[in-house]
N, C-alpha and C positions, 0 to 999 in steps of 0.2 A: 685152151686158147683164151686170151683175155685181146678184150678191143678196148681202144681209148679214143676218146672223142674228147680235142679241144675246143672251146669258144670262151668268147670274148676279149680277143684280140680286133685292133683297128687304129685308128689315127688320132695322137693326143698332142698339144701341144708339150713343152718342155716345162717341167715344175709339176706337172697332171700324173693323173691316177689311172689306171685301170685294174680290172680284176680276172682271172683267166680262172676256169674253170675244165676240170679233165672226167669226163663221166667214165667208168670202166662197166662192161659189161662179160658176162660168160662165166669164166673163172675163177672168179673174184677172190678166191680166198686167198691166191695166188701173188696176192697184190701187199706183201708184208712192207716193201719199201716203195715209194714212189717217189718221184722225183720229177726235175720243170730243168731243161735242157735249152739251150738256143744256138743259133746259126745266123748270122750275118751273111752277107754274099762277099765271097772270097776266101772266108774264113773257114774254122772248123767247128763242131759242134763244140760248146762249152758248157759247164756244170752250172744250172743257178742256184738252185736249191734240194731237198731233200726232207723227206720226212720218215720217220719209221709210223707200223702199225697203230702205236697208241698216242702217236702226234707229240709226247713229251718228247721223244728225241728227233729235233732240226738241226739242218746245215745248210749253211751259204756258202756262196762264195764272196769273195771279200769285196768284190764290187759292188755288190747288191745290199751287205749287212747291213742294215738299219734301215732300209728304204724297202726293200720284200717282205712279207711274209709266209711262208706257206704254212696251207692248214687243212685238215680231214674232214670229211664226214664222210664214215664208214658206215651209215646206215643209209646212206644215198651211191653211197661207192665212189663218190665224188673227192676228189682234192682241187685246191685253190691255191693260186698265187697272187694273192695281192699286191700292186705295186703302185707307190707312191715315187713323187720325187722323182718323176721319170726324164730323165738325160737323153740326147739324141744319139748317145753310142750304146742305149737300150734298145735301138732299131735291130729287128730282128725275127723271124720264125722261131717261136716258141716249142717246142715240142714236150708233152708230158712222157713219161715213164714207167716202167713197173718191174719189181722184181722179186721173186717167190722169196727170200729171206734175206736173211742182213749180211751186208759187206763192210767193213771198213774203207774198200775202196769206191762210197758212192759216188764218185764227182766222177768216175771211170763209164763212157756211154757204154763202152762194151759189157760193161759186167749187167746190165741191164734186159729181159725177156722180151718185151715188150712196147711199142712203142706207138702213139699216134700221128696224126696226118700232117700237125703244126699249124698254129695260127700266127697270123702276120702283127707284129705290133709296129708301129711306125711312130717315131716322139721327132715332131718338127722343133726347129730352133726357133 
């Protein structure tokens, strides 16, 4: 079993930043791809980003490229999604990821093990 714990989600104005952070605990070795997921109310989960084990290889989704970042540290167990530039159709529960080896299909939430509790980002206009 691996657990994931989100934080730092909250309320930014439109143009602002925040940084979200995913701690994994337990199983950790289990955690070759991670990835940062969201839900709007009404809507469905969507793919944000993505990371493999050794961080060179990321993925966005194309609303976010240039404005997210996501990033590891796997000696903390922790992954990061940076976000700038933050738009008010960024409103949304965040949820991080995890999954024991690599897919081509990561932007897919099912193909994924593992999942946390979600934090709330809310970007006022």
């Amino acid at each position: 079993q691996v657990q994931l714990v989100e934080s730092g989600g909250g309320l930014v104005q439109a143009g602002g930043s925040l940084r979200l952070s995913c701690a994994a605990s337990g199983r950790t070795f289990s955690s070759y791809l991670r990835g940062w997921f969201r839900q709007a109310p009404g809507k469905e989960r969507e793919f944000v980003a993505a990371s493999t084990w050794s961080g060179v290889n990321t993925y966005y989704a194309d609303s976010v490229k240039g404005r997210f970042t996501i990033s590891r540290d796997n000696a903390k167990n922790t992954v990061y999604l940076q976000m700038n530039s933050l738009k008010p159709e960024d409103t949304a529960v965040y949820y991080c990821a995890t999954r024991r080896a690599y897919t081509s299909n990561y932007d897919q939430p099912n193909n994924y093990d593992y999942w946390g509790q979600g934090t709330q980002v809310t970007v006022s206009s």
